[in-house]
Steps between C-alpha positions, in 0.01 A plus 500: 500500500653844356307801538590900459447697867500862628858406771523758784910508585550770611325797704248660250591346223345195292539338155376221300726178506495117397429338748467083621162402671509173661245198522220532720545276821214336727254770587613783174406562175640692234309774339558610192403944589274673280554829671586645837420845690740749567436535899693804737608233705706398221649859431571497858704116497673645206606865650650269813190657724428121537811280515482231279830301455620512131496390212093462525178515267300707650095493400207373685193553329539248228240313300558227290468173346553146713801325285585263684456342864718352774408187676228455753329849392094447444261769373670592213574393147759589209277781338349663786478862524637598857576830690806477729429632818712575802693253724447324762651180685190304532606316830543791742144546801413787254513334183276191672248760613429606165700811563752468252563899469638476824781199449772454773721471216400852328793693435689231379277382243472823388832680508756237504473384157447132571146264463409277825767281423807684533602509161555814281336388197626677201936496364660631231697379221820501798284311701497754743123505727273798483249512701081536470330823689192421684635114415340565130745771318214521200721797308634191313317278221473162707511501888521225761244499809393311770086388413340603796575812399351530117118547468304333203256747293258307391291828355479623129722782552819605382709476788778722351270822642514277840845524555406720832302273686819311590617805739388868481089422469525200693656747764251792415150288476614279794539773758148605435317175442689268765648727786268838476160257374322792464099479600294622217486920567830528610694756452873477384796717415779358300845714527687485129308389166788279369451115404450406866304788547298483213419155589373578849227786365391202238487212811298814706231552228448128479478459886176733466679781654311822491830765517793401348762807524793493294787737565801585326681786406484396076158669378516207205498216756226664714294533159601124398351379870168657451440306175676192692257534800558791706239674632682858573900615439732699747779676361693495865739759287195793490322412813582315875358173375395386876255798508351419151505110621268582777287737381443268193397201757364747744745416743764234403544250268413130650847337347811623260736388320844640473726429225781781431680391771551931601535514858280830529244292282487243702419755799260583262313175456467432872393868555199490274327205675186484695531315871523173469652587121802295349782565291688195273851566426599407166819624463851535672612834588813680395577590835638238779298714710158613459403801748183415606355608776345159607334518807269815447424388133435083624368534801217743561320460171587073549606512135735240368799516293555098326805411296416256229703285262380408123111643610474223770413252223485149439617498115355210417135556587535891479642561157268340325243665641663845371505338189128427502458868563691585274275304246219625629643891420476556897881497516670699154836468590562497128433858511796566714777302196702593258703261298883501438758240299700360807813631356364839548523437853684859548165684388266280680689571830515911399163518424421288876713747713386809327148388535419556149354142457347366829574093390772418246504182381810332298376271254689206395 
């Protein structure tokens, strides 16, 4: 099938070409894409931060429509309405525990361009092979991807405003509601109100949470998280945020959430807990090396620093419970869009790095 997609060639630079995409084989389907988020891990696979081989489609927040199924796939019929949600192998210890955010086969499923077969799924009219990013590449109008990894939405919705939940809120919510799990009265701190950030203070007020702190350096953002959920906002730029952490908790905040991926910030986060306190990395820093003094910070107060993948989730029981709240008006990530045609990609990916729109999403 022929379809127009946004082709990364060449370090920082992307345009829309014809391209091939095959049949689906046992285990895929094909998705015809409604629309797909503009994410900063793409900017970053496209500026060569993350290397990608080329050509690729990059894109991994896509939503779409089911058009048509490979053999031995159950669950799903031509029609459905799906999100496409990260990789993952499926037959790794991980991926058997239910832990599919932590796959043995990670980084290839996501960076190498290919699906769990092998096979780059996308050529052009030369039949040369591009490749899929996160084994989706949803900047293009039909995509190829392995089942397991598409989520039915069975809700009302429009699932064009959902585009989100594949990656950045699935990230965001996750950290809070399945690593932190937050009692009820908590108190927690969440370092930079972009998408993922965003989605944490939202997944904080619906874990009962009695402070949820959002800090940034963007006065709009902090004033967008208290109508998103936020209980107080720290401007770390007019104040040492750590200080204004703990006197807001009277003492510490009882888990954060980091996701600027600053070094100093991430000091920050771990600096601002109570004993016992712990901090969820979201983000990848821009430094090999981040100076942290770890003993004196980990070890006296017994606070934790966790990595975590995707928002430790299980995509196919945990989406669609974002998409419930969602429903429900507990989760208005649909507050955090703003539309663009696909082929004014260049915009869309402006607006992202400059921070003027927290989610972009192409539209196709």
């Amino acid at each position: 099938m022929d379809a127009l997609a946004i082709v990364c060639r060449e370090e920082g630079r992307m345009a829309v070409e014809k391209i091939s995409v095959a049949e689906p084989k046992s285990g895929q389907l094909r998705v015809k894409i409604l629309a797909c988020g503009v994410c900063h891990t793409d900017s970053a696979a496209r500026a060569g931060i993350i290397p990608v081989p080329r050509p690729v489609v990059l894109g991994h927040e896509g939503v779409g429509i089911v058009e048509s199924i490979g053999a031995g796939v159950r669950g799903f019929e031509v029609g459905d309405r799906v999100i496409i949600a990260f990789p993952s192998c499926g037959h790794c210890q991980n991926c058997l525990d239910g832990r599919p955010y932590a796959c043995e086969e990670l980084n290839r499923l996501f960076f190498t361009g290919e699906l769990e077969g092998g096979e780059r799924p996308y050529t052009n009219e030369k039949g040369e092979a591009i490749g899929a990013f996160f084994a989706q590449g949803s900047f293009s109008q039909y995509v190829l991807c392995d089942a397991r990894n598409a989520v039915p939405v069975r809700e009302e919705v429009d699932i064009t405003l959902l585009c989100s939940l594949a990656c950045g809120v699935n990230t965001g919510a996750g950290a809070v509601l399945n690593r932190l799990d937050p009692k009820p009265g908590d108190s927690v701190a969440v370092f930079g109100c972009g998408g993922v950030g965003m989605a944490a203070i939202m997944a904080a007020r619906i874990a009962g949470c009695s402070k949820v702190i959002a800090v940034d350096v963007v006065r709009e953002r902090l004033e967008l998280a208290l109508e998103l959920g936020a209980t107080d906002a720290v401007n770390s730029a007019e104040c040492d945020c750590v200080e204004k952490i703990k006197e807001i908790t009277g003492g510490g905040a009882d888990g954060s959430i980091e996701c600027t991926g600053v070094p100093v910030v991430v000091q920050a986060a771990l600096k601002c807990l109570a004993r016992c306190g712990t901090c969820v990395l979201c983000s990848v820093t821009g430094e090999a090396e981040v100076p942290i003094a770890l003993e004196p910070m980990l070890m006296n107060p017994s606070v934790t620093l966790a990595g975590l993948t995707e928002g430790g989730s299980n995509p196919a029981t945990f989406l669609p419970r974002l998409v419930r709240y969602y429903k429900e008006g507990r989760l208005p990530v649909d507050r955090l869009v703003e539309f663009y045609d696909f082929r004014d990609f260049e915009r869309a990916f402006e607006d992202s790095h400059s921070g003027k729109v927290i989610k972009p999403v192409l539209k196709f």
